[in-house]
C-alpha positions in Angstrom: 0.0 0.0 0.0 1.0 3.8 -1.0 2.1 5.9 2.6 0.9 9.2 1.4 3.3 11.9 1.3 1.6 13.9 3.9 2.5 11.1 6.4 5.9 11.0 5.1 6.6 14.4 5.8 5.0 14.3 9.6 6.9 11.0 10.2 10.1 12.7 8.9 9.4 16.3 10.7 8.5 13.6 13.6 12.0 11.6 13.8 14.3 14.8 13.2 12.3 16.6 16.2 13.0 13.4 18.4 16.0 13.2 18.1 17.4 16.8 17.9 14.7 17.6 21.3 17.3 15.8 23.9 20.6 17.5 22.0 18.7 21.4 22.4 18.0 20.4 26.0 22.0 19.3 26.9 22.9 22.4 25.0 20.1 24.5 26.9 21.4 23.4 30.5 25.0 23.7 29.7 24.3 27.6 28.5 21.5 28.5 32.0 19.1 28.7 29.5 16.4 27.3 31.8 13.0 29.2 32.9 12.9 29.1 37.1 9.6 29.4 38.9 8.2 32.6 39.7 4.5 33.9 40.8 3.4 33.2 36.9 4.9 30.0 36.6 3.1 26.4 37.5 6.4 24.5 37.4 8.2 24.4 40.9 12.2 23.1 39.5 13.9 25.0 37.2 13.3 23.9 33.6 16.0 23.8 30.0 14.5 26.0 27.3 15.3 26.8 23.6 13.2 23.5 22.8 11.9 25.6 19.7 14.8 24.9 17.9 15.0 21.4 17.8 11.4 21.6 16.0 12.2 24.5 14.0 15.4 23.0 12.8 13.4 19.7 12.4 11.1 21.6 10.2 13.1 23.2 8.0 15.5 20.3 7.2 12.6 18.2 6.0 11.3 20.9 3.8 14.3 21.3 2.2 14.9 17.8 2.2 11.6 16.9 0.5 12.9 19.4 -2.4 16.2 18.0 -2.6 14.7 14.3 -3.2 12.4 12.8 -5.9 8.6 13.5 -5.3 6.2 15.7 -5.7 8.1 18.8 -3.9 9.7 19.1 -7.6 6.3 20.5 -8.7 6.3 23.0 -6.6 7.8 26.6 -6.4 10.4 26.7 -3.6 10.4 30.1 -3.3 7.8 30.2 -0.5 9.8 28.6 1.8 13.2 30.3 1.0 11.1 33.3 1.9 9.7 31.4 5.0 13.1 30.9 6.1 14.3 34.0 5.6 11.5 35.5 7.7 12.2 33.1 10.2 15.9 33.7 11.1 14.9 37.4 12.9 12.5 35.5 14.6 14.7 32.8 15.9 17.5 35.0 16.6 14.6 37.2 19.0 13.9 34.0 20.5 17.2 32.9 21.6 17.5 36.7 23.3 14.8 36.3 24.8 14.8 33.1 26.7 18.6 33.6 27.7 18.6 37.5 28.2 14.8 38.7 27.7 13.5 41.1 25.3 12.0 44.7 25.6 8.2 44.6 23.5 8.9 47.4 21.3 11.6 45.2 20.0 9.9 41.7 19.5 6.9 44.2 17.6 9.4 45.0 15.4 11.1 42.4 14.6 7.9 40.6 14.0 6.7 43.5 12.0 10.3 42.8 9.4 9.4 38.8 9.1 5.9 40.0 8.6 7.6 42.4 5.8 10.0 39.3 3.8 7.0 37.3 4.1 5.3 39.7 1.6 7.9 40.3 -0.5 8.0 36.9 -1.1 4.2 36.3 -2.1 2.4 35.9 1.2 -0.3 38.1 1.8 -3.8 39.2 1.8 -4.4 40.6 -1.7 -8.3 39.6 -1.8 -11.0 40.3 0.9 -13.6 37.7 0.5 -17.4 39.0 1.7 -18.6 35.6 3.7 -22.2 36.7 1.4 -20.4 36.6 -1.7 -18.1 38.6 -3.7 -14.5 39.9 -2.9 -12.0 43.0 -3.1 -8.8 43.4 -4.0 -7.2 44.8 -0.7 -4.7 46.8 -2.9 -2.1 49.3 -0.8 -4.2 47.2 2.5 -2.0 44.3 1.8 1.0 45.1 3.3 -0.7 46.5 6.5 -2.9 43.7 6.7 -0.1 41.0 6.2 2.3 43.0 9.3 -1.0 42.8 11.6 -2.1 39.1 10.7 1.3 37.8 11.4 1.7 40.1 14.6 -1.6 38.7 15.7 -0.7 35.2 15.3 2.9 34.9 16.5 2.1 37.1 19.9 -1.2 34.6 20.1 0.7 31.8 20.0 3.2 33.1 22.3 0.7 34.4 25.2 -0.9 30.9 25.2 1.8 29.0 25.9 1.5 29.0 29.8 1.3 25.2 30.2 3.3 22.2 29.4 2.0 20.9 26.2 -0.9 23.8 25.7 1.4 25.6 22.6 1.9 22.4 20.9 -1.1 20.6 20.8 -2.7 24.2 19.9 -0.3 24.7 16.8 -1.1 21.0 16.0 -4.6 20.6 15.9 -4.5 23.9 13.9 -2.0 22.9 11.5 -4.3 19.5 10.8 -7.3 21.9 10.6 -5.4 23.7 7.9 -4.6 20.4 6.0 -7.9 19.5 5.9 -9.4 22.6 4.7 -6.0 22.3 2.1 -7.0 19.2 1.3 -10.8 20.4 0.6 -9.7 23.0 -1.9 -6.6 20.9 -3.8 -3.9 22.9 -2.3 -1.0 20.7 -2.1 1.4 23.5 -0.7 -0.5 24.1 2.3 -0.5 20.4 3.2 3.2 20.3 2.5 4.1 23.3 4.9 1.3 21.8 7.3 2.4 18.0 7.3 5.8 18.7 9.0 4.7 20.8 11.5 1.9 18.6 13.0 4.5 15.1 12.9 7.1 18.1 14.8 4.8 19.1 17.6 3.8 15.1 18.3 7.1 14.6 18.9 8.1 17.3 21.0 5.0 16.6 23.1 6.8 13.5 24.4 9.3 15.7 26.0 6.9 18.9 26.6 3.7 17.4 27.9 2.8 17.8 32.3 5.3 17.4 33.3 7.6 19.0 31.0 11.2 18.6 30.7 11.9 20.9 28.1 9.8 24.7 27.0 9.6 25.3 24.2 10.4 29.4 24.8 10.5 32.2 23.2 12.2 30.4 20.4 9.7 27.9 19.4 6.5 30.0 20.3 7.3 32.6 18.2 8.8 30.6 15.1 4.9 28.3 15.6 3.3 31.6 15.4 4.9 32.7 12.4 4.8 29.6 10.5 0.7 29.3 11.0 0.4 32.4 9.8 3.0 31.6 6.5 0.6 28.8 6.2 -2.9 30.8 6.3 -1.2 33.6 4.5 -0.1 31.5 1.8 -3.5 29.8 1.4 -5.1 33.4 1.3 -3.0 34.1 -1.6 -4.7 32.0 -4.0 -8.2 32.9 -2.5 -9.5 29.7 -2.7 -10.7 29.7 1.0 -15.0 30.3 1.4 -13.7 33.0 3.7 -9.9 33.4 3.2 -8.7 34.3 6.8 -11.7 33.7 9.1 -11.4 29.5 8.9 -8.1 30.0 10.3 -9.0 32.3 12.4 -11.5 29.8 13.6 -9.3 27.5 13.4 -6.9 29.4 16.1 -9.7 30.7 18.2 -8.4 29.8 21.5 -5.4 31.2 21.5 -6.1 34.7 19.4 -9.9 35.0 21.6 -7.4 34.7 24.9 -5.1 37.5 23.2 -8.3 39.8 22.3 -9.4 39.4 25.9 -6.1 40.2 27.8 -5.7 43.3 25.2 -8.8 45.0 26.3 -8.5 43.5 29.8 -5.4 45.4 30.1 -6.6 48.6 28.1 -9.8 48.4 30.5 -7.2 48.5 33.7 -5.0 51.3 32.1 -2.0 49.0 32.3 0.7 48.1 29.3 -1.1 46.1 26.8 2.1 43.7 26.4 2.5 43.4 30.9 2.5 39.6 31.4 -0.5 38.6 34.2 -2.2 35.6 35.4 -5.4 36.5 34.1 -5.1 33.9 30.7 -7.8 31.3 30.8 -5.0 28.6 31.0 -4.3 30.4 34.8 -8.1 30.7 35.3 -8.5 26.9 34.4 -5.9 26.3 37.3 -7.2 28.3 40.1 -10.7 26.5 39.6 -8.6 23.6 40.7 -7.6 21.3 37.6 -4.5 19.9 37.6 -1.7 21.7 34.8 -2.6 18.1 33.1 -6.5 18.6 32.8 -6.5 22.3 31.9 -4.4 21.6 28.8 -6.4 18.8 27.9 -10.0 21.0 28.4 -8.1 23.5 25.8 -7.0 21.0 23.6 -10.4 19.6 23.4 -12.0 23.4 22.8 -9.5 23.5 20.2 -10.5 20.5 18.4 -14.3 21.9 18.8 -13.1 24.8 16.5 -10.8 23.5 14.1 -14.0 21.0 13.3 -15.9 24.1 13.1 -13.5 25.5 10.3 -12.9 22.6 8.3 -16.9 22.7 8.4 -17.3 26.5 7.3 -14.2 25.7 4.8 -16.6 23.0 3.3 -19.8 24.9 3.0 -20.7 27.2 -0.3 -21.3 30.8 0.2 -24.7 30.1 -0.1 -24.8 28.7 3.6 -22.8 32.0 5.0 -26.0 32.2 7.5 -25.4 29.3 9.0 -21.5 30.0 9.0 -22.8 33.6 10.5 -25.1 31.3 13.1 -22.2 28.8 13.8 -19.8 31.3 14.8 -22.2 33.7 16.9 -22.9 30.4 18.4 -19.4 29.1 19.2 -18.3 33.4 20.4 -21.8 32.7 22.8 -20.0 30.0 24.0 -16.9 31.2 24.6 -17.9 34.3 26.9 -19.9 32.1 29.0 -17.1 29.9 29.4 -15.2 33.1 30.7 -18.0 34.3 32.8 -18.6 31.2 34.5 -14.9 30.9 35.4 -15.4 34.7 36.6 -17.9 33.9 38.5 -16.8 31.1 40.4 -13.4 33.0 40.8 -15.4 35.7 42.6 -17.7 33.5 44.9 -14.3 31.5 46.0 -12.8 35.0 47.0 -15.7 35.6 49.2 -15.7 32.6 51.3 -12.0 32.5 51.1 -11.9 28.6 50.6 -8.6 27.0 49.8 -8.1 25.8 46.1 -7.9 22.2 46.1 -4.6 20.7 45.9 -3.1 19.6 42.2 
């Protein structure tokens, strides 16, 4: 029987993160790079960090790879992910400063803002803006805007979720499959090849990153995730062949861009710094109602699922249906406030009677 290339590429992406996962963690102890508990923090012992780059460097080698050997990479244009590579060396190189040394915002905004920037001048952006009713627009001297805010969105989305061991990566992986489906819907074989690698990558570094974790991804790998599932949806948007070009991916990644949106005006509401780390994220929520680190990122996991099915569902239906796409997502944002409100709630009625949390 025929392994389809798609498998090929996760299985490859899969064996390269393995094994370079326990090299980056040596390397990360014998440099201090290791994240130590603090009031934010749920681990209690100091843990190794830079894991990003064992999946980053997993990823790009079996990209390349796939273009250096026989297949059906040959057919393809390999300019998309010279230009993906490009855009992600700033971004790795912020990573690594920041998990070792730490870096200021204004800096990571802008160095996100110049990958966002040689993303587009190599082809990704948002050129059409597709009415979920029918009809689109070219989004003419928009595009470049829109392309620095999209990828700005996603990368500091990705990077706020990832609070708990494992929540990052099975986020980024149950997007990346949403995104293969909805690829696969439409005939795109260059979003399934970008996608592929990434979701065999993250189910290997889970093995090392899930409760409890003995390597963080960081800085390094949150940021380069972000970046490469907005490449993805970007690139995708490019051809506009998606029934609504960015909102399925937005869908897609609702958990961790709704908890961004919320800690934005949360902060905005409070009149404090919009990019101040707190313990307000529904990950720390999740905790203080008394699940273990292990059941909160397996509550998220399974809302994230719930979405990505949502979007490979609204990928799927004509525009004639946009009512019911309309219906489906005031339904699943309905959902998602009373989710926060009832974590709120209970929040507030524990303050009053001052019990104890239960012990995780």
């Amino acid at each position: 029987m025929r392994i389809p290339y798609s498998l090929l590429l996760a299985l490859a992406a899969f064996v390269f993160t393995f094994a370079l996962t326990p090299l980056v963690r040596l390397l990360a102890l014998k440099v201090g790079a290791l994240d130590r508990p603090g009031p934010r923090r749920v681990h209690t012992e100091p843990v190794p960090t830079l894991g990003g780059l064992a999946f980053a460097a997993a990823y790009l080698i079996t990209l390349y790879g796939a273009f250096a050997l026989p297949g059906p990479p040959s057919l393809l244009d390999i300019r998309a992910v010279f230009g993906f590579s490009l855009a992600a060396i700033p971004i790795l190189l912020l990573g690594v400063a920041d998990d070792l040394r730490g870096a200021p915002p204004w800096l990571k905004l802008l160095v996100q803002a110049l990958a966002a920037c040689i993303l587009y001048a190599f082809g990704f952006g948002v050129p059409i803006l597709t009415n979920p009713f029918g009809g689109s627009v070219g989004a003419g001297m928009l595009n470049l805007p829109f392309t620095v805010l999209w990828v700005v969105i996603v990368i500091n989305a990705i990077n706020l979720i990832d609070g708990l061991d494992g929540l990052a990566a099975g986020v980024v992986m149950i997007a990346c499959a949403t995104l293969w489906f909805a690829a696969r819907e439409h005939g795109d074989f260059y979003i399934m090849f970008l996608a592929s690698p990434l979701i065999g990558a993250m189910l290997a570094f889970l093995r090392f990153n899930f409760p409890p974790a003995r390597i963080f991804m960081g800085d390094t790998g949150s940021q380069f995730l972000g970046l490469a599932l907005a490449a993805i949806s970007l690139l995708e948007n490019r051809k506009g062949t998606a029934t609504v070009t960015l909102l399925f991916p937005l869908v897609a990644m609702g958990v961790p861009i709704a908890d961004s949106a919320v800690a934005f005006v949360r902060r905005l509401v409070r009149g404090q710094p919009v990019f101040r780390a707190d313990s307000e994220h529904i990950h720390h929520r999740l905790l203080r109602l008394g699940l273990s680190s292990r059941s909160a990122v397996l509550v998220l996991w399974y809302l994230s699922a719930y979405l990505g099915v949502m979007a490979v569902v609204l990928a799927a239906l004509p525009r004639t249906y946009a009512w019911l796409i309309v219906l489906l997502l005031a339904l699943g944002l309905f959902f998602a406030f009373e989710v926060l409100e009832f974590i709120d709630r209970k929040l507030r009625d524990r303050g009053r009677s001052g019990a104890e949390p239960p012990e995780r």
